[in-house]
C-alpha positions, -999 to +999 in steps of 0.1 A: +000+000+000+031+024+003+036+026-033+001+033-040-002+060-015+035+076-025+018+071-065-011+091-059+009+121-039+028+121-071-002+124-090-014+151-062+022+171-061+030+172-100+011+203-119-009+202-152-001+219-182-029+243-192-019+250-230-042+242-256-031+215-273-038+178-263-014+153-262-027+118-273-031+090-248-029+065-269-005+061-307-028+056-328-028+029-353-026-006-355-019-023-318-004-052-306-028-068-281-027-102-265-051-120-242-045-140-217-075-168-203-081-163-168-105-180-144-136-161-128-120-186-093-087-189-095-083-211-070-109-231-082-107-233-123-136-257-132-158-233-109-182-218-135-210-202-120-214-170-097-247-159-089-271-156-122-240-157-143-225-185-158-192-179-169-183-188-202-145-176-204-127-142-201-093-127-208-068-103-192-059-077-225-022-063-223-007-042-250+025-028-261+017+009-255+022+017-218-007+037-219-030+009-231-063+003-209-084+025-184-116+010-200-147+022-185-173+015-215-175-008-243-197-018-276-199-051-285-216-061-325-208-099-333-171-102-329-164-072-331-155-051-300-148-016-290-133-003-255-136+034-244-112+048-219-118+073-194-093+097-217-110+096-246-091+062-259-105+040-285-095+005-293-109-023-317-104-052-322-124-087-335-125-120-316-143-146-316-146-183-300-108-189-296-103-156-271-076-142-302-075-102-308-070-099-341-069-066-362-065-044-335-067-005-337-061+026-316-074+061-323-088+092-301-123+099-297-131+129-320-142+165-302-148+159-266-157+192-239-117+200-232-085+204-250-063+203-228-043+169-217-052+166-179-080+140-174-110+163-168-102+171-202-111+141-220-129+117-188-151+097-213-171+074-187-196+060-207-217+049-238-245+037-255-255+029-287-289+053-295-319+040-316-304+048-352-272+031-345-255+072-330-233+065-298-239+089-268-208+093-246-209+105-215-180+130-200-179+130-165-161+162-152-181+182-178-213+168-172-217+167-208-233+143-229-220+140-269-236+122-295-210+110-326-219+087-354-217+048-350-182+048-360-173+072-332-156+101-363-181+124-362-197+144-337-234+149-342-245+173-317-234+176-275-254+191-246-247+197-210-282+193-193-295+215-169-302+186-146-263+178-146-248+208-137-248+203-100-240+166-102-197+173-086-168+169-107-156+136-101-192+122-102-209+129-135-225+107-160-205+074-151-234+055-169-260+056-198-280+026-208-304+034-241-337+016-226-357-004-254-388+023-257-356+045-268-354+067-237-320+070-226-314+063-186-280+085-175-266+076-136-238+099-116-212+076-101-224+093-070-237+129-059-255+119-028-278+145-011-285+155+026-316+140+036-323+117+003-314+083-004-296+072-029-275+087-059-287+113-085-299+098-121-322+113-150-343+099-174-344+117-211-371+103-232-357+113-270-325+125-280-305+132-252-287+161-269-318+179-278-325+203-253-368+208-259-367+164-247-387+162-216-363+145-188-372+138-149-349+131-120-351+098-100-325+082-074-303+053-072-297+034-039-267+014-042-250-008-021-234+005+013-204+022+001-204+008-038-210+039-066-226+033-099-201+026-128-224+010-159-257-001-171-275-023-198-309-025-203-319-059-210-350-063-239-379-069-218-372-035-199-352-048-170-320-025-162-287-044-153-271-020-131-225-024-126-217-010-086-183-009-075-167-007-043-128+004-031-116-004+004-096-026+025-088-057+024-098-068-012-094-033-030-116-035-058-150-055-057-183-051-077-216-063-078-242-067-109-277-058-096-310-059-112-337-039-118-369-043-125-392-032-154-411+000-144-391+006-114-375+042-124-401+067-128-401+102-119-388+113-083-385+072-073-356+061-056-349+029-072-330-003-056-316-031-075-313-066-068-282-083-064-274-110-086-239-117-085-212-107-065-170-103-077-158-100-042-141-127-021-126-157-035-141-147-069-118-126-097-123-090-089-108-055-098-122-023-108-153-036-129-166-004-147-178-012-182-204-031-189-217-048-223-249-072-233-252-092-265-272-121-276-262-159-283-285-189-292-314-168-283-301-166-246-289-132-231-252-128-229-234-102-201-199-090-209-181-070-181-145-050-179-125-035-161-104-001-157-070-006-146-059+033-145-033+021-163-015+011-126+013-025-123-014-037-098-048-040-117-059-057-150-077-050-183-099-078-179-128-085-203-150-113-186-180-132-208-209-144-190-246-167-197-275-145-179-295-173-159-328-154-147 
């Protein structure tokens, strides 16, 4: 724990650089990345099942750019797979059945509410594909949600919502889940209030960039000390809901919860159900993005995590049957 804490007084200590121009975070062009099987219990390998998940095989990703990971959202469409950092970061790939990356590519997400090369500059937290086939990303310190084509080149329209702006720096729009009337569901990682449970969240039913769409607040009560990091809404109107906790012993843990259909409506304060738990003997670390896709007429979870490009945590991408 010395090294984290002398590590993050670094990070503290060291000033940014204000100029205008933005360093990349990531050379862009083809990459070299290689996955690595892992176990969801490593001391147990033919151990397959955790809760309503059934796990069906997952990798650690490594890369040969030393700035490679800090996922916190992903798309996934067949084999094909694309991981968003938190700096604005983008990396694709295909792979399919044998766990292989194969034509791997790095590039920077286009536009974005800073220019300069500090994080709050380019925090890119989450995402969701719209109806259409548009991508909404969500910018945490700016409280700013951005709308770019399906290939993620071209900005469509962005829009910081009035019922953002109060949500804190470090807590903004950690999560957006397009629901399957087409609303779009947007959760702060935190932004708890004096006297009301849970964490803040808004519901926009249209295009969330469009600033005549109706929205209304609700709240999100999470697990005792876990924050909100991603959401997918399933296709019968359920919401799978990502939490995540840090502390001591274990570090990193998370929990997938489950919410039912009809449960957020304006001014609620909404609870999921847990239904599986990465804490204890199971693989854990800092679980932030979250993915769903469909296999054999069955509903397939994918989860990954953030590693803040730090020696001690992964880039794991775990695959996962949804037994409910």
């Amino acid at each position: 724990m010395r090294i984290l804490f002398v590590i993050l007084a670094v990070l503290l200590l060291v000033p940014g650089w204000s100029g205008a121009e933005r360093l990349p975070l990531l050379r862009s062009g083809p990459a070299q990345v290689i996955a690595t099987p892992v176990d969801l219990f490593p001391g147990d390998p033919p151990r397959r099942r955790l809760g309503a998940l059934t796990y069906l095989g997952g990798v650690e990703l490594t890369a040969n750019d030393p700035v490679f990971g800090g996922f916190s959202s992903m798309r996934i469409e067949g084999t094909r797979f694309t991981l968003l950092s938190d700096g604005g970061g983008i990396v694709r790939f295909t792979m399919g059945p044998d766990w292989r990356v194969r034509d791997a590519v790095a590039r920077e997400l286009p536009g974005g509410p800073g220019t300069g090369w500090e994080k709050r500059d380019r925090d890119s937290e989450s995402m969701a594909v719209l109806p259409g086939g548009d991508v909404l990303v969500g910018f945490e310190r700016a409280n700013a949600l951005w709308r770019y084509d399906h290939d993620l080149r071209r900005v469509i329209g962005h829009r910081a919502p009035r019922s953002m702006r109060k949500w804190s720096a470090n807590s903004g729009p950690e999560a957006v889940a397009t629901m399957p009337d087409g609303s779009v569901t947007v959760f702060s990682e935190s932004n708890a209030k004096r006297g009301l449970k849970g964490f803040a969240a808004i519901r926009l039913n249209g295009d969330p960039v469009d600033p005549a769409v109706p929205w209304y607040r609700f709240r999100y009560v999470a697990p005792p000390e876990f924050a909100v990091t991603d959401a997918v809404a399933l296709p019968d109107g359920r919401l799978l809901v990502l939490v995540r906790r840090f502390g001591l012993p274990q570090l990193f843990t998370a929990r997938l919860q489950l919410v039912e259909a009809g449960a957020i409506r304006p001014g609620a304060v909404v609870t999921g159900r847990t239904i599986a738990a990465f804490e204890d003997d199971a693989i854990h670390d800092n679980f932030e993005a979250l993915a769903l896709t469909r296999e054999g007429g069955r509903d397939v979870v994918w989860i990954a995590s953030d590693d803040n490009q730090a020696f001690w945590q992964r880039s794991l991408l775990l695959k996962f049957r949804l037994e409910l």
